[in-house]
LOMARDO-466593 format. One record per residue (C-alpha): residue number from 1; x, y, z. Coordinates in steps of 0.02 Angstrom, whole numbers. Example, Ala and Ser with C-alpha at 12.3 -4.5 7.8 and 13.67 -1.06 7.14 Angstrom:
% LOMARDO-466593
<rec n="1" px="615" py="-225" pz="390"/>
<rec n="2" px="684" py="-53" pz="357"/>
//
This chain:
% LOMARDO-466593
<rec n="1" px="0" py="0" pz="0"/>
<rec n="2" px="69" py="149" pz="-41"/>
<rec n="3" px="69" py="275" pz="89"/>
<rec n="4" px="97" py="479" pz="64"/>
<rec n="5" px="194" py="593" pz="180"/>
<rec n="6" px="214" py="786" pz="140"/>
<rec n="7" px="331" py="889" pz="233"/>
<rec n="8" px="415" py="1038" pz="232"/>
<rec n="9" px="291" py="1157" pz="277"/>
<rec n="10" px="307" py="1325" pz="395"/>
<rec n="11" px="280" py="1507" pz="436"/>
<rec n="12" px="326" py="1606" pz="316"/>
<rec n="13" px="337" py="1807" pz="268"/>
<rec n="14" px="224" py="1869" pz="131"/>
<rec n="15" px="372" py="1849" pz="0"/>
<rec n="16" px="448" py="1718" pz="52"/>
<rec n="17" px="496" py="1532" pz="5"/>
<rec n="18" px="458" py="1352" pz="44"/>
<rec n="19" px="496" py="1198" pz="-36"/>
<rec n="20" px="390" py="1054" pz="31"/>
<rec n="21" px="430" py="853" pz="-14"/>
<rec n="22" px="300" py="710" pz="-58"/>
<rec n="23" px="406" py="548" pz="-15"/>
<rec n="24" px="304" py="408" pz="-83"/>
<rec n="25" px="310" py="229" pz="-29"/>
<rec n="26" px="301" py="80" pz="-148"/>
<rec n="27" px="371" py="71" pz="-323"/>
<rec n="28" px="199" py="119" pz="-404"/>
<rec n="29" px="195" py="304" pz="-410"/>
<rec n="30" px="386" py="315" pz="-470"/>
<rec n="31" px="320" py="341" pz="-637"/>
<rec n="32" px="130" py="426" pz="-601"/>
<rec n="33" px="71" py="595" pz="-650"/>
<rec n="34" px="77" py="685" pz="-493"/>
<rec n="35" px="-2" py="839" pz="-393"/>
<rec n="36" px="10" py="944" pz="-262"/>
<rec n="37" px="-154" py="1006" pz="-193"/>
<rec n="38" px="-199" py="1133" pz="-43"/>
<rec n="39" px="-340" py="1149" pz="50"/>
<rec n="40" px="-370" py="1334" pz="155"/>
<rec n="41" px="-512" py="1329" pz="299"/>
<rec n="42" px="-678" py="1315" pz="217"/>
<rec n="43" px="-624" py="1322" pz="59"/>
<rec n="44" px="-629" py="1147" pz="-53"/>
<rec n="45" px="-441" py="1044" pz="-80"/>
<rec n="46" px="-390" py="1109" pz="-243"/>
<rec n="47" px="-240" py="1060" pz="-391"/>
<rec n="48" px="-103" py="1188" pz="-376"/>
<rec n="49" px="38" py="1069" pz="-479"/>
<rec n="50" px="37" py="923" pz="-585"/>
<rec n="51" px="192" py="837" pz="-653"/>
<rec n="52" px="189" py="706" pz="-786"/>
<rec n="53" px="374" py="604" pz="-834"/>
<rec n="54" px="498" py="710" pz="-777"/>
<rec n="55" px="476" py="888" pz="-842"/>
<rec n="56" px="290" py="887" pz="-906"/>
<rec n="57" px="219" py="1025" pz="-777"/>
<rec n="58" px="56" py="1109" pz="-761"/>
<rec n="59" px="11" py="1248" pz="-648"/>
<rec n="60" px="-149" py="1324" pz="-574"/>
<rec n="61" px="-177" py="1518" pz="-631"/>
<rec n="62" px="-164" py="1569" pz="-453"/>
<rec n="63" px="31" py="1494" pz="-417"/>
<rec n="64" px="93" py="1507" pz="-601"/>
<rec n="65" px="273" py="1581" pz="-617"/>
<rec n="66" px="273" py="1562" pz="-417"/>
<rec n="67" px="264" py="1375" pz="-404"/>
<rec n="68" px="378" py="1250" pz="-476"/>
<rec n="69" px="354" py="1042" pz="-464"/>
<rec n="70" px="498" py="934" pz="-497"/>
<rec n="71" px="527" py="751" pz="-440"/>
<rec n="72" px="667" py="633" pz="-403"/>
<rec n="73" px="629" py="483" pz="-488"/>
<rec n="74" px="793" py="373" pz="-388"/>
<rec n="75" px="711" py="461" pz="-223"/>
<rec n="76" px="528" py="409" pz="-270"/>
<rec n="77" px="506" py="606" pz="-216"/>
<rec n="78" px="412" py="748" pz="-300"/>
<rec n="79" px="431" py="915" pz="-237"/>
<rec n="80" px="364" py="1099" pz="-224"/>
<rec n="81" px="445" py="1264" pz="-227"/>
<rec n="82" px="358" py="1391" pz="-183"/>
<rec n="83" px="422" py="1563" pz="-200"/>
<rec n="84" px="359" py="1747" pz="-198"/>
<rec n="85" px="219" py="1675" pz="-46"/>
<rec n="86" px="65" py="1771" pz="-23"/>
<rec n="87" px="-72" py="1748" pz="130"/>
<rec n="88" px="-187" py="1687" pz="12"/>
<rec n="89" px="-85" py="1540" pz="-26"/>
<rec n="90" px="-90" py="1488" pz="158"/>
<rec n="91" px="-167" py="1290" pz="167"/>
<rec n="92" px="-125" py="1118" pz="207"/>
<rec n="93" px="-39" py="1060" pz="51"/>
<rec n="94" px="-50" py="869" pz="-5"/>
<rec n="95" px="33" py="759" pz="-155"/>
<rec n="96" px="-70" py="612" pz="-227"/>
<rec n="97" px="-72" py="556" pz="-414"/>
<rec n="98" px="-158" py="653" pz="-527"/>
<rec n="99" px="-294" py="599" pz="-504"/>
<rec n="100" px="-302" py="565" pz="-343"/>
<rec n="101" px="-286" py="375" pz="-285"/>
<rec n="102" px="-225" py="341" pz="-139"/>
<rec n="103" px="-270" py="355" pz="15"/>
<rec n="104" px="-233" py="558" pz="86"/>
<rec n="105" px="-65" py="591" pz="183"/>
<rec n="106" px="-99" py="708" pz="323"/>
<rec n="107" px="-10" py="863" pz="234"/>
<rec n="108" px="114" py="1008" pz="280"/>
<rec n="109" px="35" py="1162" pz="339"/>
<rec n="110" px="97" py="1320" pz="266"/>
<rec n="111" px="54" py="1488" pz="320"/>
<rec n="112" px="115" py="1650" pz="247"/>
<rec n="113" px="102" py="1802" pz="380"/>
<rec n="114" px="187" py="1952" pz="436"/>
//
């Protein structure tokens, strides 16, 4: 079973960086499409990221130029930067294949705030 577990996550300055890691158990997602998702209070979990291979990206409006995916293959690892932060991209970020199909990890809370 593969299992899901985000880190990286943190208090951050509007403007600042993060880069959060997905390390993935079990061979089977080595070679999935990929995503990051976030989920703010209230609001629905939404796609911020998708990676397909090893350099086929795809970005939501709202983090495009901001965000970059990339994964490590060898590490079975995909990961997130996250640069230029606003407060409105505060959320508990998750990876899962795109789509989504296994079971949710339990996600790195990031928070942008002066």
């Amino acid at each position: 079973q593969v299992q899901l577990v985000e880190s990286g996550g943190g208090l951050v300055q509007p403007g600042g960086s993060l880069r959060l890691s997905c390390a993935a158990s079990g061979s089977g997602v080595r070679f999935n499409a990929m995503g990051w998702y976030r989920q703010a209070p209230g609001k629905e979990r939404e796609l911020v990221a998708t990676i397909t291979g090893l350099r086929n990206t795809g970005y939501a409006d709202s983090v495009k130029g901001r965000f970059a995916i990339s994964r490590d293959i060898a590490k079975n690892t995909v990961y997130l930067q996250m640069n230029s932060l606003k407060p409105e991209d505060t959320a508990v970020y998750y990876c899962n294949t795109r789509p989504p199909s296994f079971s949710w990890g339990q996600g790195t809370q990031v928070t942008v705030s002066s």
